[in-house]
N, C-alpha and C positions, 0 to 999 in steps of 0.2 A: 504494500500500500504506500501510496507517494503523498508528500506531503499535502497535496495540489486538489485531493478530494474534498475536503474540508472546506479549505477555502471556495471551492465549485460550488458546494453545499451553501455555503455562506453567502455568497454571491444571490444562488438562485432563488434564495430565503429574501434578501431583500431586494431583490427585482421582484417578486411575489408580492411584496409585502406593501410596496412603492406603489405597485399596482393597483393591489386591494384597496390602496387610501384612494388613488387617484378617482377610482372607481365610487367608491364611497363620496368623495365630494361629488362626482355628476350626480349622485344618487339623491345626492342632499338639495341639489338645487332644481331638480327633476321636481323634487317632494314638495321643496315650498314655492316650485310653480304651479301646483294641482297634476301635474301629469302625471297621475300615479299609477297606471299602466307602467310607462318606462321606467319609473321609478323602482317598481319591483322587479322589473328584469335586473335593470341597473346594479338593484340592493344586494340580487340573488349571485351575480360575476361576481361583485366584490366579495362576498362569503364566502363565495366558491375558493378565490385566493385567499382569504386570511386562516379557510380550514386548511390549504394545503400546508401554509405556514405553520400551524401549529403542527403537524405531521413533525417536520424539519427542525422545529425551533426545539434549543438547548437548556437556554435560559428559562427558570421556572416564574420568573416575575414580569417575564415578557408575555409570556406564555398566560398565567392569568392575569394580566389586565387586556390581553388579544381574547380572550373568550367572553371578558365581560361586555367586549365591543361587541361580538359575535352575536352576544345573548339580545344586547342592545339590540343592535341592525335586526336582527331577527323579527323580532318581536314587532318592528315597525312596519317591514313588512308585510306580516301578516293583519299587522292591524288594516295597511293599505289594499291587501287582500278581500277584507272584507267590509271594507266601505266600497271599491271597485264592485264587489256583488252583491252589497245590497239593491233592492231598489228603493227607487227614487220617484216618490209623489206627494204632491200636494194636497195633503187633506184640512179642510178646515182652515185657513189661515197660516198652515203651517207647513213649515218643506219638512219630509219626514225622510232621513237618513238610517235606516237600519235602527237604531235604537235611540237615536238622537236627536229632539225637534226641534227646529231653529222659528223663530215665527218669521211672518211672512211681513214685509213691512212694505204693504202695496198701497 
Protein backbone atom coordinates (compact mmCIF):
# COMPACT_ATOMS: atom_id res chain seq x y z
CA UNK A 1 0.00 0.00 0.00
CA UNK A 2 1.59 3.51 -1.04
CA UNK A 3 1.26 6.34 0.67
CA UNK A 4 -0.87 8.17 -2.01
CA UNK A 5 -4.37 6.11 -1.09
CA UNK A 6 -5.07 8.18 1.68
CA UNK A 7 -4.50 11.19 0.55
CA UNK A 8 -6.91 9.99 -2.99
CA UNK A 9 -9.33 9.01 -0.16
CA UNK A 10 -8.90 12.50 1.29
CA UNK A 11 -9.18 14.21 -1.73
CA UNK A 12 -12.24 12.42 -2.89
CA UNK A 13 -13.93 13.20 0.73
CA UNK A 14 -13.62 16.80 0.18
CA UNK A 15 -14.48 17.01 -3.48
CA UNK A 16 -17.61 15.09 -2.07
CA UNK A 17 -18.08 17.09 0.49
CA UNK A 18 -17.48 20.68 -1.53
CA UNK A 19 -20.07 19.20 -3.56
CA UNK A 20 -22.62 18.29 -1.18
CA UNK A 21 -22.52 22.11 0.25
CA UNK A 22 -22.57 23.46 -3.09
CA UNK A 23 -25.49 21.52 -3.74
CA UNK A 24 -27.03 22.40 -0.59
CA UNK A 25 -26.95 26.00 -1.09
CA UNK A 26 -28.81 25.74 -4.79
CA UNK A 27 -31.11 23.67 -2.56
CA UNK A 28 -31.59 26.45 -0.01
CA UNK A 29 -32.23 29.03 -2.42
CA UNK A 30 -34.59 26.78 -4.65
CA UNK A 31 -36.54 26.43 -1.19
CA UNK A 32 -36.82 30.01 -0.24
CA UNK A 33 -37.82 30.62 -3.96
CA UNK A 34 -41.05 28.31 -3.58
CA UNK A 35 -39.61 25.93 -6.00
CA UNK A 36 -39.92 23.06 -4.12
CA UNK A 37 -40.14 20.44 -6.70
CA UNK A 38 -36.26 21.33 -7.49
CA UNK A 39 -35.78 21.98 -4.23
CA UNK A 40 -36.11 18.20 -3.29
CA UNK A 41 -34.37 16.85 -6.18
CA UNK A 42 -31.60 19.41 -5.37
CA UNK A 43 -31.96 18.47 -1.20
CA UNK A 44 -31.98 14.75 -2.35
CA UNK A 45 -27.97 15.12 -4.63
CA UNK A 46 -26.71 16.96 -1.83
CA UNK A 47 -27.46 13.85 0.74
CA UNK A 48 -26.64 11.80 -1.68
CA UNK A 49 -22.96 13.33 -1.35
CA UNK A 50 -22.74 14.08 2.39
CA UNK A 51 -23.84 10.13 2.95
CA UNK A 52 -21.02 9.08 0.60
CA UNK A 53 -18.86 11.38 2.92
CA UNK A 54 -19.77 9.95 5.88
CA UNK A 55 -18.86 6.21 4.26
CA UNK A 56 -15.16 7.83 3.85
CA UNK A 57 -14.87 10.25 6.66
CA UNK A 58 -12.27 9.44 9.73
CA UNK A 59 -12.98 12.05 11.96
CA UNK A 60 -15.68 11.21 14.58
CA UNK A 61 -16.73 15.07 15.10
CA UNK A 62 -16.89 15.60 11.53
CA UNK A 63 -18.72 12.90 11.07
CA UNK A 64 -21.42 13.92 13.74
CA UNK A 65 -22.01 17.22 13.00
CA UNK A 66 -22.22 15.92 8.91
CA UNK A 67 -25.38 13.65 10.13
CA UNK A 68 -26.84 16.27 12.05
CA UNK A 69 -26.89 18.22 8.63
CA UNK A 70 -28.07 15.08 7.04
CA UNK A 71 -30.85 14.62 9.65
CA UNK A 72 -31.57 18.59 9.12
CA UNK A 73 -31.72 18.41 5.01
CA UNK A 74 -33.74 15.46 5.51
CA UNK A 75 -36.30 16.20 7.31
CA UNK A 76 -36.81 19.46 5.12
CA UNK A 77 -37.37 17.61 2.59
CA UNK A 78 -39.72 15.73 3.33
CA UNK A 79 -41.49 18.33 4.85
CA UNK A 80 -41.35 19.89 1.12
CA UNK A 81 -42.50 16.48 0.04
CA UNK A 82 -45.53 16.83 1.47
CA UNK A 83 -46.66 20.35 1.18
CA UNK A 84 -45.71 19.56 -2.89
CA UNK A 85 -48.68 16.63 -2.28
CA UNK A 86 -50.83 18.20 -0.51
CA UNK A 87 -53.70 19.74 -2.06
CA UNK A 88 -54.57 22.82 -2.55
CA UNK A 89 -58.04 24.61 -2.09
CA UNK A 90 -59.92 27.37 -1.06
CA UNK A 91 -62.59 26.77 1.20
CA UNK A 92 -64.25 29.23 3.11
CA UNK A 93 -62.01 32.34 3.20
CA UNK A 94 -59.36 30.24 3.56
CA UNK A 95 -56.24 28.79 1.31
CA UNK A 96 -56.16 25.33 2.99
CA UNK A 97 -52.53 23.75 2.73
CA UNK A 98 -52.50 20.15 3.86
CA UNK A 99 -52.91 20.92 7.58
CA UNK A 100 -52.26 24.49 7.44
CA UNK A 101 -54.92 27.42 6.99
CA UNK A 102 -53.73 30.69 5.83
CA UNK A 103 -56.85 33.19 5.59
CA UNK A 104 -57.69 34.58 2.43
CA UNK A 105 -57.34 38.39 2.40
CA UNK A 106 -59.44 39.07 -0.62
Amino acid sequence: MNGYSGDTAMADCSQLLNTGLGLLHQACELDRANNYREAIRIYSLALEAFLSVLKMEKNERIKAQLKDKVFEYMNRAEQLKSIVAAPHRVQEGFLVLGKVSILNHT
